[in-house]
C-alpha positions in Angstrom: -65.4 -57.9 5.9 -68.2 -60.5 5.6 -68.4 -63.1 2.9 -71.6 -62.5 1.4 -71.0 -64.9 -1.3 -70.8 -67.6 1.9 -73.9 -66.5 3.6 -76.6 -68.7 1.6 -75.4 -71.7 2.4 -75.6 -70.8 6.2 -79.1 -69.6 5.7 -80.3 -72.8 3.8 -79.0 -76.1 2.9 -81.5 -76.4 -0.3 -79.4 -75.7 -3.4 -82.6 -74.2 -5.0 -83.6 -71.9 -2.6 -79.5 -70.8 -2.4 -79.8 -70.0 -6.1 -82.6 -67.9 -5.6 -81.4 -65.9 -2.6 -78.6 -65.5 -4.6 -80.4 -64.4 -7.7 -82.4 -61.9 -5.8 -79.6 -60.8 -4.4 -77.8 -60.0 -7.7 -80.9 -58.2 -9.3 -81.7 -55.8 -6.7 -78.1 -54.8 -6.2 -77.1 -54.0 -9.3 -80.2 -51.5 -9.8 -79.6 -50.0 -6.3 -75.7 -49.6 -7.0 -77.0 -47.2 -10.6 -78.9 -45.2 -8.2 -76.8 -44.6 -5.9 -73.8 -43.7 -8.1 -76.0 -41.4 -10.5 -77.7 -39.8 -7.6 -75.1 -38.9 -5.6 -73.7 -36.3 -7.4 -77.3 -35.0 -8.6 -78.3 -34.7 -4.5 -74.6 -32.9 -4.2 -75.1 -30.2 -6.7 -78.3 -29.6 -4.9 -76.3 -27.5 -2.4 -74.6 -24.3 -3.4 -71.1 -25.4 -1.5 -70.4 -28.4 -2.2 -68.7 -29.5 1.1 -72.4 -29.6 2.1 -73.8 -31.4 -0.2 -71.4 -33.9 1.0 -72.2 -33.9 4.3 -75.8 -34.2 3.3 -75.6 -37.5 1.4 -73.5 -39.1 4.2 -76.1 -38.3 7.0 -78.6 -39.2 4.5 -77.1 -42.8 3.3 -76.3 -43.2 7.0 -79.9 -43.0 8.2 -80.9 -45.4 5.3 -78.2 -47.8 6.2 -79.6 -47.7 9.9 -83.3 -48.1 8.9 -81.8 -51.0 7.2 -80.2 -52.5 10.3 -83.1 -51.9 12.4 -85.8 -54.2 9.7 -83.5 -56.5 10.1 -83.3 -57.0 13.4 -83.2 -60.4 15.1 -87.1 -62.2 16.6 -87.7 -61.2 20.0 -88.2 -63.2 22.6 -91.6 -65.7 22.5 -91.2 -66.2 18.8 -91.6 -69.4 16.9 -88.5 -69.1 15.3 -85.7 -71.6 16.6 -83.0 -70.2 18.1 -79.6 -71.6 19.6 -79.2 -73.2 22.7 -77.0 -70.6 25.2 -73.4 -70.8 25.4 -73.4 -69.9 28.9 -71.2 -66.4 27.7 -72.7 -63.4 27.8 -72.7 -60.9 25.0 -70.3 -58.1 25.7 -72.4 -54.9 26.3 -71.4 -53.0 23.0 -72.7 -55.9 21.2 -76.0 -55.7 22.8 -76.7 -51.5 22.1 -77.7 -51.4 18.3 -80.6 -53.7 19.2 -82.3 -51.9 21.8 
C-alpha cells in the first residue's frame, strides 16, 4: 500500500504547490469515485447474465487502469529532466517489463 497522503512532499518541497497537488487531487477523485460507483452497476445490467457484465467491467477498468500506467510512464533517456545518479544495482527484470 502506498502512502499517497506522503507523496507531495517527495514531489516538492514548496508548501504551496503541495497544497495544490493535494487539492487537485481531492477534487478529481471524489467526482471519479461517483462515477465509478453509479456506473458500475448501470454497465452490469447492460448484460443479460450478470456474471458477464462482471467480467466486462473488470476487463474494462483494467484497461483504463493500464492506459493510466502507461501516461505516466517515466522520461526516456536524453530528456532534460534530472534523474538519479546509478546505484551500481540493476533493476530486477520483472521490474523492467511494464515499461517496455
Amino acid at each position: 500500500m502506498s502512502p499517497y497522503y506522503a507523496l507531495t512532499s517527495e514531489l516538492t518541497d514548496d508548501y504551496d504547490e503541495r497544497s495544490s497537488l493535494t487539492t487537485v487531487r481531492m477534487v478529481m477523485s471524489v467526482p471519479a469515485f461517483l462515477v465509478g460507483a453509479a456506473l458500475t452497476p448501470v454497465i452490469v445490467g447492460l448484460f443479460a447474465l450478470q456474471r458477464t457484465g462482471w467480467a466486462f467491467v473488470g476487463i474494462l477498468y483494467g484497461v483504463l487502469l493500464r492506459g493510466c500506467a502507461a501516461s505516466s510512464r517515466p522520461p526516456v533517456s536524453g530528456s532534460t529532466k534530472r534523474r538519479l545518479p546509478p546505484s551500481g544495482v540493476k533493476p530486477r527484470r520483472s521490474n523492467r517489463l511494464p515499461w517496455r
